[in-house]
N, C-alpha and C positions, 0 to 999 in steps of 0.2 A: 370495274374489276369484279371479279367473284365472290369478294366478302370472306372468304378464306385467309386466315392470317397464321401465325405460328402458335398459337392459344391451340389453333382447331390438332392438331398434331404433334409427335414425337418420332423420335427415331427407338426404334430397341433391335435387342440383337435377334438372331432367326437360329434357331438350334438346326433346322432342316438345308437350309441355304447358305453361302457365302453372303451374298445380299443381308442385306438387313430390312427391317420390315417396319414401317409405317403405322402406329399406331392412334388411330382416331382416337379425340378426346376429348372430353367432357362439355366443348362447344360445338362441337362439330354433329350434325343430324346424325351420325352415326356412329355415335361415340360409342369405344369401345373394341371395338373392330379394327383386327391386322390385317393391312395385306401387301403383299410382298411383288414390287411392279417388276418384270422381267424385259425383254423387247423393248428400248420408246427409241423411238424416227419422228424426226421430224421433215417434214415436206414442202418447202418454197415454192409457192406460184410465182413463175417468171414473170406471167402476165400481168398478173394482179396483186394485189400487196397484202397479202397474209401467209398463214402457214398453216399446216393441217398436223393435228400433233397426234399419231397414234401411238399404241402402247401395248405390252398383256400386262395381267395382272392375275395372282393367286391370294383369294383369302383365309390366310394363317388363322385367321380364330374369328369366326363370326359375331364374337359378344352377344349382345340378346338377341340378335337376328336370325333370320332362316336364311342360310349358307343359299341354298337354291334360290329362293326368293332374290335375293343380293344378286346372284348372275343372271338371272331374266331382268333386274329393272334399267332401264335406258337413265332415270334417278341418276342412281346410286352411280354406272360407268361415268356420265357427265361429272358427275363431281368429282368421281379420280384424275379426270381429266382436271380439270379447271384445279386440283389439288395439286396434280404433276406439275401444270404450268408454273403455280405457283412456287411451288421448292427451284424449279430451273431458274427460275427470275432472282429469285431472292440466293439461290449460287454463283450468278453471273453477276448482281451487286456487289455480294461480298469480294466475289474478286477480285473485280473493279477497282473495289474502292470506295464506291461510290455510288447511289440511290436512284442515279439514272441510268439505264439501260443501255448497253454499249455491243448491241448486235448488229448494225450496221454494217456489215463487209461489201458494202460496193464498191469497184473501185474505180 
């Protein structure tokens, strides 16, 4: 797994968007820092057994960082990613019920 847990984040409200916006925190590499994911798809290989998760994303408040810097680093996207993944999993538990993952729809 990613090592991302719910320590590394929050949820807070977004004065500019509907959305609400993600706030990195105090364990997380980039603590401090909002941002607000807009678009996510996800994409099933028929063929082969994964899925490709893409996203956008807008950063609400850069914290100590350099806003620019944060959109060139290939970093920083991977871990939004591996972040996103994270909250979808841990929403499709809570659903659930239950701690093992129940996205299996073959039928």
């Amino acid at each position: 797994m990613t090592g991302i847990s719910e320590y590394d984040y929050s949820f807070v409200e977004n004065d500019s968007s509907e959305f609400y916006g993600i706030k990195l925190k105090g364990s997380s590499p980039y603590a401090g820092v909002v941002v607000v994911y807009g678009t996510v798809s996800i994409k099933e290989s028929e063929d082969a057994d994964f899925a490709t998760l893409s996203f956008s994303y807008n950063v609400q408040e850069p914290g100590t960082f350099n806003a620019d810097e944060l959109e060139k680093s290939e970093e920083f996207k991977n871990y939004l990613g591996d972040l996103l993944s994270v909250i979808i999993n841990t929403h499709v538990e809570e659903k659930s019920g239950n701690s093992e993952s129940t996205t299996d729809t073959h039928s």
